[in-house]
N, C-alpha and C positions, 0 to 999 in steps of 0.2 A: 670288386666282384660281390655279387649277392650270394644270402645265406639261406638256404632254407631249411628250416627246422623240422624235421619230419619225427613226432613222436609216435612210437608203434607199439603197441600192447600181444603182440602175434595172433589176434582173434582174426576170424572171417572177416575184416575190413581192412587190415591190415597190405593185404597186395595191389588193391584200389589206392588207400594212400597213399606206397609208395611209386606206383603208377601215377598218380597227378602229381605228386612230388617233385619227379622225374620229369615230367613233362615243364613243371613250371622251371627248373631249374636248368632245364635245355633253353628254354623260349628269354628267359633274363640272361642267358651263360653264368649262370651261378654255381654253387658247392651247393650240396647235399650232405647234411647230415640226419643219419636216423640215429634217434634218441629211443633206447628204453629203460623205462622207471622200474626197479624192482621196489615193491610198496613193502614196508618189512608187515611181519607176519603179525597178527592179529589174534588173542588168544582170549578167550571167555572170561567172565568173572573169576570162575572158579577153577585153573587150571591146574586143581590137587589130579584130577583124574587123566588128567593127560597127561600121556610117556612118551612126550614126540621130542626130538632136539631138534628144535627152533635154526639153530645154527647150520647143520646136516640141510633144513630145507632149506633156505634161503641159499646156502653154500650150490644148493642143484638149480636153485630158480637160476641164480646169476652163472652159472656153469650153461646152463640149456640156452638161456638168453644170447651168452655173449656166441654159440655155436650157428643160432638164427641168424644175427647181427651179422655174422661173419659172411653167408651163404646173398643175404641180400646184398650187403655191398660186392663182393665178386660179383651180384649178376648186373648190379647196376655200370660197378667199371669197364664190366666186358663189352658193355651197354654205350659205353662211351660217357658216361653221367661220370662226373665227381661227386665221389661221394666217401664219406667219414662215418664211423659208428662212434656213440657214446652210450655207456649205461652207469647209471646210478642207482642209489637208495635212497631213500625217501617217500612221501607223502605226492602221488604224481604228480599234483598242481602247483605245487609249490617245487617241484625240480623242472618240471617243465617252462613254468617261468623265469627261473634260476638260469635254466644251462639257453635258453632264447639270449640274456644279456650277457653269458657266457662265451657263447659262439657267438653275437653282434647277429642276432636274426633278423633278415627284413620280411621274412613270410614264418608263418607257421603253415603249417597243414595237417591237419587231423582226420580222424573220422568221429561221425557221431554213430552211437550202435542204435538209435530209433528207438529209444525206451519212449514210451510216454511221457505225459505231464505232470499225473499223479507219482510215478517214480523220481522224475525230477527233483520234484518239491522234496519227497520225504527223502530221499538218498541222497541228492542233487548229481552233479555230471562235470568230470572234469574238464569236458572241451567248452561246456557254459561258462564253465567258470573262468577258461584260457580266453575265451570271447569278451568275457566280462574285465578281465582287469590283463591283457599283452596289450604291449608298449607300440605293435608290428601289426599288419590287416593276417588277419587268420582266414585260413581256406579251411571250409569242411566240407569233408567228402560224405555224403550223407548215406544212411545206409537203408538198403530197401528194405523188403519186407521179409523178414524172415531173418535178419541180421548182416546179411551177407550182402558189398555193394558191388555194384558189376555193370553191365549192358552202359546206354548211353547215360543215364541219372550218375556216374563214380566217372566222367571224363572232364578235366577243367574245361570251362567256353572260355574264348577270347571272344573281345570284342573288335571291332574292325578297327584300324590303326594299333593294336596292342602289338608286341613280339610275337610273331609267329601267326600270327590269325591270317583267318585263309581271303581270299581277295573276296569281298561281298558280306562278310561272316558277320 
């Protein structure tokens, strides 16, 4: 049975993903698993002036997370899709390609949120970077304008003889 790895961050691309996810994981008959990373918390040089507990957030990140996680696999099983949640901590790129050799993924699927090329460079972008060094072909759901992926640009194409492709396609 095939794996597919579907990492989700809950942004506006997020239901496209796991929309093509889904769809690829109907057309191989494969599992589904949505992965999400809680990235730990990030704190300034100078963290004298902040009175936040670290622990408290993080504790609501992965509290909120695992509530999403929960709602999209019910809708994928009611869906008929197998499908599994995981979430972890860490650094997304480096758990995302962790829990890929984890789960034994033979797809990934992501989205790209459409930054630019000047943000690229200076920030860089995790799904370049999953493109750049996964073991597995990666699908990325690409995201229009405005952030948000939708209409026909967020549906996977088959090509004719693939699983599932339409006669002529």
């Amino acid at each position: 049975m095939k794996t597919i790895l579907a990492p989700v961050d809950f942004s506006a691309i997020t239901p496209a993903v796991v929309e093509n996810a889904a769809s690829l994981a109907r057309a191989v008959g494969g599992r589904l698993v949505l992965l999400h990373v809680v990235a730990p918390a990030i704190v300034p040089g100078d963290s004298s002036s902040m009175v936040v507990d670290l622990s408290q957030m993080q504790a609501r990140a992965e509290t909120g997370a695992a509530v999403q996680l929960a709602a999209l696999k019910a809708g994928l099983n009611a869906g008929g899709v197998e499908a599994e949640v995981a979430e972890v901590g860490g650094i997304p790129t480096v758990q995302i390609l962790e829990q890929a050799g984890v789960f034994g993924a033979d797809y990934i699927v992501m989205g790209s949120h459409g930054h630019g090329a000047v943000y690229d460079l200076l920030i860089g972008g995790t799904t370049h970077a999953i493109l750049k060094r996964a073991r597995c072909p990666v699908v990325v759901v690409p995201a229009l304008r405005g952030g948000a992926a939708g209409g026909d640009r967020g549906r996977v194409r088959r090509r004719a003889g693939q699983p599932g492709a339409a006669p002529g396609a």
